[in-house]
N, C-alpha and C positions, 0 to 999 in steps of 0.2 A: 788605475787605468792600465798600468804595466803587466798588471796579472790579470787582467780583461784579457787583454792583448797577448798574452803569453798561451791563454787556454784557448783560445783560438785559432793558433798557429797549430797548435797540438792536434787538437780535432782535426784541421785539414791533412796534417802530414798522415796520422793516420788512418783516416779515409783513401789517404794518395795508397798508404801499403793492402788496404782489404779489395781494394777494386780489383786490383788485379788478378788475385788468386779467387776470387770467387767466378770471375769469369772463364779461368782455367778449368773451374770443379764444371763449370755447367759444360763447357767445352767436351768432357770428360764422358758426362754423363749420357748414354746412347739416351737416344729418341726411340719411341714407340711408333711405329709409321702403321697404320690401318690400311691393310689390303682391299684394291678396286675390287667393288661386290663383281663375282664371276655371273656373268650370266648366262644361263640356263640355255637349250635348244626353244626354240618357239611350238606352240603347240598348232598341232596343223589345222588347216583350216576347215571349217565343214562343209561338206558340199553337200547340198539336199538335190535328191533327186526329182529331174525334169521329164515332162515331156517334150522331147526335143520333133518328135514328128509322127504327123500321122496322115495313114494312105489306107484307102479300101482296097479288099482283097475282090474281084471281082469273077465271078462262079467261069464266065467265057469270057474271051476276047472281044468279041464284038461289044458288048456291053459297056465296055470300059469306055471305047469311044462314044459310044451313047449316053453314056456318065458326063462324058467330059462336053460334051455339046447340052448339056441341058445344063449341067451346070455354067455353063457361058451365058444362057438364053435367062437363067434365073438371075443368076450374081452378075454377069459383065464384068467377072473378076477370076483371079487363079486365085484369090484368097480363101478359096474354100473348094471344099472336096464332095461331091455327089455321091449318096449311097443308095441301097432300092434296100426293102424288106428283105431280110433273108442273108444280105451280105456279110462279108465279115470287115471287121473294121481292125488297120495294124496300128497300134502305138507303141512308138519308139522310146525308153526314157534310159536316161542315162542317171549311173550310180544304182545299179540295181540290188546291187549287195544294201548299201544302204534301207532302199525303200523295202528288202526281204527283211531285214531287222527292226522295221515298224513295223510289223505286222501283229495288230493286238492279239490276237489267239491262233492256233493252229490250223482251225475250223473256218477261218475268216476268208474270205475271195475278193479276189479284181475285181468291184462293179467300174459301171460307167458312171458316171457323172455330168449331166446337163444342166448349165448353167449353175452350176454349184450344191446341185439337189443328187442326191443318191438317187437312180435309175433301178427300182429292185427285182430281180430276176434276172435284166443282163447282165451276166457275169463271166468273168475268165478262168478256167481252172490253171493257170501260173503257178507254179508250186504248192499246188495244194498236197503234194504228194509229201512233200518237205516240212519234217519235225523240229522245232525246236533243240531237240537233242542231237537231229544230225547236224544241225547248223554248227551249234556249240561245240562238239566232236570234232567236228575239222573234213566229216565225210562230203559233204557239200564241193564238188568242184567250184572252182573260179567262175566267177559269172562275164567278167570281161566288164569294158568301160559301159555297154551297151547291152539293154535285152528290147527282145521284141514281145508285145502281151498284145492277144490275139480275141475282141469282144465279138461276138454273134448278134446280131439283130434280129431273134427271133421274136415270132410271133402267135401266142398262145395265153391259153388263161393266166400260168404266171406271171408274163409279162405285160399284160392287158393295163395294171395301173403307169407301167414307165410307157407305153406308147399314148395313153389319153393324156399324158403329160406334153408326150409331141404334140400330138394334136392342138390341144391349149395353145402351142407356141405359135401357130400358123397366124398368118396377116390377116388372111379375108374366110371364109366357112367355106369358098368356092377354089383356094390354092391346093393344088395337088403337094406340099410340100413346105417346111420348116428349116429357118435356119438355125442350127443353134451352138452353142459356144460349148464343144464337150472335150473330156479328158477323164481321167482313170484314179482310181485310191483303192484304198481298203473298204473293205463294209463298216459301216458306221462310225468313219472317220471322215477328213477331209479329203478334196482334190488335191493333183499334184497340181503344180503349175506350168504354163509351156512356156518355152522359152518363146523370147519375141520372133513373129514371122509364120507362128506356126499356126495353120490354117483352121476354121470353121466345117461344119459339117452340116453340109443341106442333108436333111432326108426327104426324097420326094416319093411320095406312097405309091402312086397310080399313076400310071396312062392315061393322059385325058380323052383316048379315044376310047379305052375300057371301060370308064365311066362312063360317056357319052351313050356307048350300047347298052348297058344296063340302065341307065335314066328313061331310054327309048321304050323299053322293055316295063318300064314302072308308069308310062307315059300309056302305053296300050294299056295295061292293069288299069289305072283309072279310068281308062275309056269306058274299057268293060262296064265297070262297077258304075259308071256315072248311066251310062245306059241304061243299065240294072235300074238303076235308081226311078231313072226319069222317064222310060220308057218302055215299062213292062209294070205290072202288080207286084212284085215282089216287097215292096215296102210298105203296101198299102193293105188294111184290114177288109179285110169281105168281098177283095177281088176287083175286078175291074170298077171303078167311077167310086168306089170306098176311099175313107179319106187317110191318109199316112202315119203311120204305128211311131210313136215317139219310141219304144223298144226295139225293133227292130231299124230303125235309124239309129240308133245309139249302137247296137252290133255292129252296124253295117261301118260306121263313122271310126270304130276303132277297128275294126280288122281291113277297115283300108290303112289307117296309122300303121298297124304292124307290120304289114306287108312293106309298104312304103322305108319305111326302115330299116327292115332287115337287110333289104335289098340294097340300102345306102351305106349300112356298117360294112355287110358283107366286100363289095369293091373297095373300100378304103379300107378295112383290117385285116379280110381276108380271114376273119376267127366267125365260124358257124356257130357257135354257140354263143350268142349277143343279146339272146335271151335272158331271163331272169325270173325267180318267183313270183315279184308283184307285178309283171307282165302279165304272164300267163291268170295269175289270181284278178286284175283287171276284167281280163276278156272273159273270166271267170264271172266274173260277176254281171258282165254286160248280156252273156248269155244265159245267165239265171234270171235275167231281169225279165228276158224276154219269155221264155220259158214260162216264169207265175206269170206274168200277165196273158199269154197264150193259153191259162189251166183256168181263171179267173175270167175270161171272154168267153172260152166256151163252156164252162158253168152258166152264167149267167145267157149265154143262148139256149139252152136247154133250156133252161127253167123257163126265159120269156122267149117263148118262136115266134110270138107276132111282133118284135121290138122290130125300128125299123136300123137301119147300118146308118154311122154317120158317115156323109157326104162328104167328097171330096172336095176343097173352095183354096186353098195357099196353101203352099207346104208348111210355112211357117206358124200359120193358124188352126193347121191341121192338127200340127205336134204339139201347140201350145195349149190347144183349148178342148175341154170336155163337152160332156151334152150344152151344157149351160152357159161359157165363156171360159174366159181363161184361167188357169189353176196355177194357183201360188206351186204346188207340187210339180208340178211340169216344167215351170218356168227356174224353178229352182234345177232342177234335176239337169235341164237344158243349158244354163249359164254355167251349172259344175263341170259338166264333162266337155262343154267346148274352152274353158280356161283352162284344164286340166290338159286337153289336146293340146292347145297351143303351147304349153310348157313342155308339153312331150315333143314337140317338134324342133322347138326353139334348142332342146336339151342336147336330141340327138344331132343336132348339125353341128351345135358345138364342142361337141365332145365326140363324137363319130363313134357313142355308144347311147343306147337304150338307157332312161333314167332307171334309177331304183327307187322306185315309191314306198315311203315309209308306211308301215302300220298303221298309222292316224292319218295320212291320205288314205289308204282303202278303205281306211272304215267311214271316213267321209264320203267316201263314194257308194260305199254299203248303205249308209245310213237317208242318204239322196234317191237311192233304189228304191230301199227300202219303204218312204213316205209318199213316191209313187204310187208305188202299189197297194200301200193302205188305201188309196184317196179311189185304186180305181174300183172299188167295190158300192161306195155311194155316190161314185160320178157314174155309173150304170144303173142304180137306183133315179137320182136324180133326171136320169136323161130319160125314163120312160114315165115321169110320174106326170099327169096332168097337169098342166099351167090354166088357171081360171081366170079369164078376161074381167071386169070390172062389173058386175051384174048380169053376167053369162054365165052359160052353162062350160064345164071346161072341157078343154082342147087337148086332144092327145100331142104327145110329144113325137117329135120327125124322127129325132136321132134317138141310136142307141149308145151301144157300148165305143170305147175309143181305147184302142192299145195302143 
């Protein structure tokens, strides 16, 4: 127990002597301290370039205040800006150095931008003069916080598809004008964005009184032709008390359409040439129709001089029926070119151009011609051949040929 007690004492005394110098040694020993991470500059922020504003540039003074009053009379607002054809339109954006540095290729220009669709042919020449290599070079002066980019609103063939797109945007077929949400980018890229506040752009096409005069002017034109029609021989085969040419009403039915039209694009787009191939190849074929059947009527008067003319009795029954009743061929021919009208009128109001008829429409209309006029060679057969009563002798026939 004594020497229990003995090696116990021992242990403690010298644990009592190492404490202390071991805490001397750590005292001693430097510390390693890790330096607060330095932190860098921030890197600057980016700022994409806006449309911060835009104003039309307007050709005279007077006009501007006529801008400004119709644009009240349309919007009831300063939220937007009145332009006419032909104007120039100014956008302001800011970080222009930026938005010259997107520029995907050399070649590439400022279009417009309506409602988020590339507008193609408006465009701005903005630095188009400006290479890549001058930029990088340093030749390029400062552009400033601010540029101004300068669009044209022309109106011509290349730009015929960005204005039928205006048109598309109009409320009623009968508004002279369109509001619509534009702004500027590169070619085949996206819009900028505007800053909030920055205003809309009506384009309003026409004068409603410039319209009004030429509607008046398309309103005598059909007088004329209805006159024509209803009150003279001109549509009618063999002259006065003859009955009505399904060919020559089918001429007549489309060159009042063309007329009517041209005269509709003309005041709303002011472009003369609204014309097109499968127009012209239409009335092309309306007046070949007429034409054989005019070569085909008088052959067959020649050969028969005693045939008698068919009689005048409805317009409708006129055009529809031959010696003998009415012709699938006629009746066809008559429901194609009056659905086909209707689509041509329905087309150009909404679009304030002349459709383009595909090749498999004209030939549909070729081919409706076309079985016309097969049919009218034994419906002038048909219409002089004797009918024999029921144990009679037979009966010459009244009518003849029917164009």
């Amino acid at each position: 127990m004594q020497k229990l007690t003995r090696l116990i004492f021992s242990l403690c005394f010298t644990w009592s002597l190492i404490l202390p110098s071991m805490a001397q040694t750590n005292a001693q020993t430097p510390k390693t301290v890790l330096p607060d991470p330095v932190s860098g500059p921030e890197p600057a922020p980016v700022i994409l370039p806006q449309v911060v504003s835009i104003k039309p540039v307007y050709s005279v003074l007077s006009q501007e205040q006529t801008a400004r009053e119709d644009n009240l009379s349309i919007n009831n607002s300063n939220q937007s800006v009145a332009v006419y054809p032909g104007n120039i339109i100014r956008f302001t954006i800011s970080n222009p150095m930026a938005f010259l540095n997107s520029r995907p290729t050399d070649n590439s220009k400022v279009v417009l931008y309506v409602n988020g669709v590339e507008m193609k042919g408006i465009v701005s020449d903005w630095m188009s003069q400006i290479t890549r290599l001058q930029i990088n070079s340093g030749q390029l002066p400062a552009l400033g916080n601010t540029a101004d980019i300068f669009i044209a609103l022309r109106r011509n063939d290349s730009t015929r598809g960005a204005w039928q797109f205006f048109y598309g945007n109009t409320g009623h077929f009968y508004d002279n004008f369109a509001n619509l949400n534009a702004s500027i980018g590169w070619q085949g890229m996206s819009e900028l964005q505007k800053v909030p506040g920055a205003p809309r752009v009506t384009i309003i096409y026409y004068r409603i009184w410039v319209f009004l005069c030429w509607m008046l002017l398309f309103v005598i034109v059909l007088g004329l032709f209805v006159y024509i029609c209803g009150f003279t021989d001109a549509l009618k085969d063999g002259g006065r008390g003859g009955a009505y040419s399904l060919s020559l009403s089918q001429l007549m039915f489309w060159t009042t359409l063309v007329i009517g039209a041209f005269i509709y694009t003309l005041v709303l787009t002011d472009i003369v040439t609204t014309f097109n191939t499968s127009i012209l190849l239409l009335l092309g074929v309306s007046a070949g129709t007429t034409g054989l059947a005019y070569v085909i009527d008088s052959n067959f008067a020649k050969n028969n001089p005693g045939a008698a003319q068919k009689k005048h009795e409805t317009f409708l029954k006129d055009i529809l029926t031959d010696g003998n009743g009415y012709s699938v061929q006629r009746i066809q021919a008559f429901a194609w070119n009056l659905v086909l009208g209707m689509y041509f009128i329905i087309y150009t109001i909404d679009n304030k151009s002349m459709p383009e008829f595909s090749s498999t429409i004209l030939f549909l209309a070729g081919i409706s011609s076309a079985s016309y006029l097969g049919a009218k060679g034994p419906e002038n057969t048909n219409a002089t051949r004797p009918v024999a009563a029921a144990g009679g002798p037979p009966t010459p026939a009244s009518d003849s040929s029917a164009t």
